[in-house]
Backbone bond lengths (Angstrom), bond angles and torsions (degrees), N, CA, C in turn:
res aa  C-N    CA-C-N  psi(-1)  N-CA   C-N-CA  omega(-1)  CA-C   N-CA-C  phi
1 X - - - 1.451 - - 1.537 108.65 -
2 X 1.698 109.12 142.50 1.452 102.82 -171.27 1.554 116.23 -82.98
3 X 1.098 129.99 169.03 1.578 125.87 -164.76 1.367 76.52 -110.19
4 X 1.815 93.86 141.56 1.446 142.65 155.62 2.042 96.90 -14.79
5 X 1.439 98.51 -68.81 1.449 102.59 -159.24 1.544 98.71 -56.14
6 X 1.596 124.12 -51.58 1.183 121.81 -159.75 1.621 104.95 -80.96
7 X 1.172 130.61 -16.33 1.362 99.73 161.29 1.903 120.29 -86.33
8 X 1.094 109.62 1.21 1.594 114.22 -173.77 1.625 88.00 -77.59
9 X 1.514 102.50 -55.39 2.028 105.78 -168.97 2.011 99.84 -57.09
10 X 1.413 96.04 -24.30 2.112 74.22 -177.47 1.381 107.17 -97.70
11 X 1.402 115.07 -2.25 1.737 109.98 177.45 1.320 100.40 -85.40
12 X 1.703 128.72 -36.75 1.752 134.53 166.06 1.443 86.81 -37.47
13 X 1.533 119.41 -86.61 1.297 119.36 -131.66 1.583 101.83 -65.88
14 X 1.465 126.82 -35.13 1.287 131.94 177.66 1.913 103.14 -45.38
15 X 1.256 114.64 -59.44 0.897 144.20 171.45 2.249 105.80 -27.17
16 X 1.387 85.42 -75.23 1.588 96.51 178.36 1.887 105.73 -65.76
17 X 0.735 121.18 -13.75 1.553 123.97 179.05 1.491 87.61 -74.81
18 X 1.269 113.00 -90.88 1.727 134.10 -165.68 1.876 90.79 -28.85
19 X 1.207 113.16 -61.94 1.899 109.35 162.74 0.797 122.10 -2.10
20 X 1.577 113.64 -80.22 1.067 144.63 -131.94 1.760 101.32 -92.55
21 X 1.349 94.52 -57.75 1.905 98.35 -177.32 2.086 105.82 -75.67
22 X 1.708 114.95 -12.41 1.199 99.29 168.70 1.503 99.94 -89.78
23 X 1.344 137.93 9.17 1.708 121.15 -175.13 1.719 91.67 -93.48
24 X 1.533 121.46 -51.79 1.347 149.48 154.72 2.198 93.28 -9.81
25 X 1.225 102.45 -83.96 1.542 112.02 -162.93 2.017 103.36 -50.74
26 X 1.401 95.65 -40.98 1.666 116.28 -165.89 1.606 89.01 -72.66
27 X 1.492 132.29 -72.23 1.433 113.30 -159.45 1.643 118.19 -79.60
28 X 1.319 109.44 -15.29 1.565 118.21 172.79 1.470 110.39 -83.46
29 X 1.313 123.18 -0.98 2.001 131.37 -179.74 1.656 100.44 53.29
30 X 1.024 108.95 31.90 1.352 106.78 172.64 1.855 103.38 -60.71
31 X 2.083 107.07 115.52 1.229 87.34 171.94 1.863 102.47 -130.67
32 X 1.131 103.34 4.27 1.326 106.41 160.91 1.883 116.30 -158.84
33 X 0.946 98.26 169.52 1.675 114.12 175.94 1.812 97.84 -33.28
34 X 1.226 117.20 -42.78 1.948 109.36 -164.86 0.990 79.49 -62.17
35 X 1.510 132.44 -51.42 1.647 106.09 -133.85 1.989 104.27 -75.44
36 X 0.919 115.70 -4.26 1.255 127.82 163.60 1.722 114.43 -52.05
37 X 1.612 99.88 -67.53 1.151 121.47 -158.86 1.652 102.71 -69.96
38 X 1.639 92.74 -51.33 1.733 95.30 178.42 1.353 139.15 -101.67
39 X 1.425 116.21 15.01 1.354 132.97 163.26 1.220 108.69 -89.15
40 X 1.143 131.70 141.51 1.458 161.89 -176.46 1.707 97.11 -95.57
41 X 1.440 124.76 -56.90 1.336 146.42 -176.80 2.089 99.08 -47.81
42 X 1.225 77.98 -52.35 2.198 75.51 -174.81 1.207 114.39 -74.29
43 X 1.389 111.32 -38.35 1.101 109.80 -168.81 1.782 124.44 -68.74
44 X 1.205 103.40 -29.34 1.672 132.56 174.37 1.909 96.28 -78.90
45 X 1.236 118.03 -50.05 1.348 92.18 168.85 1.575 128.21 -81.06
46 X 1.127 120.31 20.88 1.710 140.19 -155.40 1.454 91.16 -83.08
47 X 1.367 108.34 -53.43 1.789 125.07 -161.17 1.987 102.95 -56.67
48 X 1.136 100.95 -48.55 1.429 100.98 175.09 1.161 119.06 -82.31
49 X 1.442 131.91 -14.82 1.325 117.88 140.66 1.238 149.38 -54.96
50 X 1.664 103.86 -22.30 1.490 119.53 -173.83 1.763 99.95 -101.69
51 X 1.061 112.21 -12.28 2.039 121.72 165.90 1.740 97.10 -75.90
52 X 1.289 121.89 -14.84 1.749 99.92 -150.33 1.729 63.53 -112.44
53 X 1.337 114.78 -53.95 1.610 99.59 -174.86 1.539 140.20 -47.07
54 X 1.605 98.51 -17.54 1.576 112.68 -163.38 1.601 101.86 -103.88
55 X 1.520 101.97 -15.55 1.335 119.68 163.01 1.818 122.89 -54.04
56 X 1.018 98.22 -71.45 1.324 110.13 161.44 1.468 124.30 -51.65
57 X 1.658 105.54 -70.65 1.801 98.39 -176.08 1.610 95.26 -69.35
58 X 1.085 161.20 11.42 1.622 118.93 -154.44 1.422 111.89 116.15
59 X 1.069 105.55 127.82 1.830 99.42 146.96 1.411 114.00 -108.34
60 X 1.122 134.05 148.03 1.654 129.92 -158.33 1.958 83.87 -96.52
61 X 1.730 88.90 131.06 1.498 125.51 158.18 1.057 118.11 -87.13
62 X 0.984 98.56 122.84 1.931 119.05 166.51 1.307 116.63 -77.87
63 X 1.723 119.58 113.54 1.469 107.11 -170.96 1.299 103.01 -81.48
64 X 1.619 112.45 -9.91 2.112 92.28 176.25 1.250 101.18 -68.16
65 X 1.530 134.19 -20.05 1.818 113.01 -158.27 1.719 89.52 -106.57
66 X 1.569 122.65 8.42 1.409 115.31 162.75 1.383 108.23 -81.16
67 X 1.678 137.21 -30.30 0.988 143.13 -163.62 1.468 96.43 -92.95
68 X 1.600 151.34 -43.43 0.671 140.44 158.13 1.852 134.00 -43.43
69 X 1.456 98.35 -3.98 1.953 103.57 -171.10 1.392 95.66 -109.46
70 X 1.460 117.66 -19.88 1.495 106.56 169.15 1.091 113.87 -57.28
């Protein structure tokens, strides 16, 4: 069973994600799927969203370059 603390720290961090990608939707006017596709403007700010995102969840490990540091 999970401890008290560790589900409070993943409902925070869930929490700061949902933040983060509604500040993301709000200052980029994201109001549908085009503006994705056809803004130049979102897409260039996308990259620092997905650094602040990978920040938080994780950055994905590679278990070949874990087996390689042994």
């Amino acid at each position: 069973m999970p401890k008290i603390q560790d589900i409070v720290a993943d409902e925070q961090a869930k929490q700061k994600l949902w933040d983060l990608c509604q500040s993301f939707v709000k200052d980029q006017k994201v109001s549908c799927s085009e503006c994705v596709w056809q803004s130049d403007r979102v897409i260039e700010n996308a990259y620092e969203l997905i650094d602040k995102m990978c920040k938080l969840v994780g950055f994905f490990k590679d278990p070949d370059d874990e087996e390689e540091e042994e």
